[in-house]
N, C-alpha and C positions, 0 to 999 in steps of 0.2 A: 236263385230260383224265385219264381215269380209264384206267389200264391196267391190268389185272391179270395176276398170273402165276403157275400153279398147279404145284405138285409134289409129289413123293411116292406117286404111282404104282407098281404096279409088279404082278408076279405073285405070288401065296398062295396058301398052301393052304388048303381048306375049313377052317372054326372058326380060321384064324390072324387076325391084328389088321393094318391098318395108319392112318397118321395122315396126311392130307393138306393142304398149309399152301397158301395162299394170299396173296398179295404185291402190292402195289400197287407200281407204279414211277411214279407220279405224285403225287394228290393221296391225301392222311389218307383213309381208310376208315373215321372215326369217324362222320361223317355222314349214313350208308347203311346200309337194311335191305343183310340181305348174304342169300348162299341158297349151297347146293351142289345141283347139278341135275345128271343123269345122261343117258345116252343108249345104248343098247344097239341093235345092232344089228338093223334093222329092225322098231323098234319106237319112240315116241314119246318125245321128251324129257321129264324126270319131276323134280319139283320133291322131292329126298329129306330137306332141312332147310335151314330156317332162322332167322335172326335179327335182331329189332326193331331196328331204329339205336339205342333205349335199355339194349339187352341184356336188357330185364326181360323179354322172352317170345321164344317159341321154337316154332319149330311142324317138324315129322318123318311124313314119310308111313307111314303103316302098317305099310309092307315094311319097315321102320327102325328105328321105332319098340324103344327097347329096347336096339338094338345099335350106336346109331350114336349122336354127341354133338355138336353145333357149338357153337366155344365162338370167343371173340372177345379177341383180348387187343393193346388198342389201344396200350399202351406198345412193341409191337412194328408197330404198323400190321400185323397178319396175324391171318386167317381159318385156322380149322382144322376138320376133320372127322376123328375118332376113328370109327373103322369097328374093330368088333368084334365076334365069332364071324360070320364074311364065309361067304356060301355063295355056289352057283356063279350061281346070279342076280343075284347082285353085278354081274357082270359086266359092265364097260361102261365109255364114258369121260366121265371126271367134269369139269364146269364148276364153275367158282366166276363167283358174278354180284352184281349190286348192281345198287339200283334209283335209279340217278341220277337220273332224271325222276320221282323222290318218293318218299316214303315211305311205304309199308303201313301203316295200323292195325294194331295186334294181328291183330284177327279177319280179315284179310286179308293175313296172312305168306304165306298157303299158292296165293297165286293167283300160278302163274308169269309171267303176263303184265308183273306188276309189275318182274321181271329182265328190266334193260333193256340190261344192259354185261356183255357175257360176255368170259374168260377163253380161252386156245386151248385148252383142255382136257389133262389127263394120264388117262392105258390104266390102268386097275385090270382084275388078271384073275386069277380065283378058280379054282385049278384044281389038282387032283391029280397 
């Protein structure tokens, strides 16, 4: 069973940085597209990046695009998301997920439905 455990959260200031780590307490997460997905308050869950189970691609919603990085570093079994110049739409609390029940092609990293094992989430909150 795949459990995951996210942290690194926390409050910033507008244009500050933070890096968000993700943790498996079960099985290796080498096996698994992985994703970090968001969710703001009264607004839809939102797929902000992710990554191939072969690490060769990567896919970043728009709003992201640019300022935010997922990168994977299996000799630690952990997920990360580098979040940088953060503004107050950031704001929101962030899942880490994998898609146990299979793996995405490339061209379909970006369809959340494929995150199928979420995280309890950690509060990011962008704010002056």
């Amino acid at each position: 069973q795949v459990q995951l455990i996210e942290s690194g959260g926390g409050l910033v200031q507008p244009g500050g940085s933070l890096r968000l780590s993700c943790a498996s307490s079960g099985r290796s997460l080498s096996g698994y597209g992985m994703g970090w997905l968001r969710q703001a308050p009264g607004k839809e869950r939102e797929l902000v990046a992710a990554i191939h189970v072969s690490g060769g691609s990567t896919y970043y919603a728009d709003s992201v695009k640019g300022r935010f990085t997922i990168l994977r570093v299996r000799s630690k079994n952990t997920l990360y998301l580098q979040m940088n110049s953060l503004k107050p739409e950031d704001t929101a609390v962030y899942y880490c997920a994998a898609t146990v029940g299979g793996n995405p092609i490339a061209s379909t990293l970006g369809n959340i439905d494929k995150y199928d094992t979420w995280g309890q989430g950690t509060q990011v909150t962008v704010s002056s």
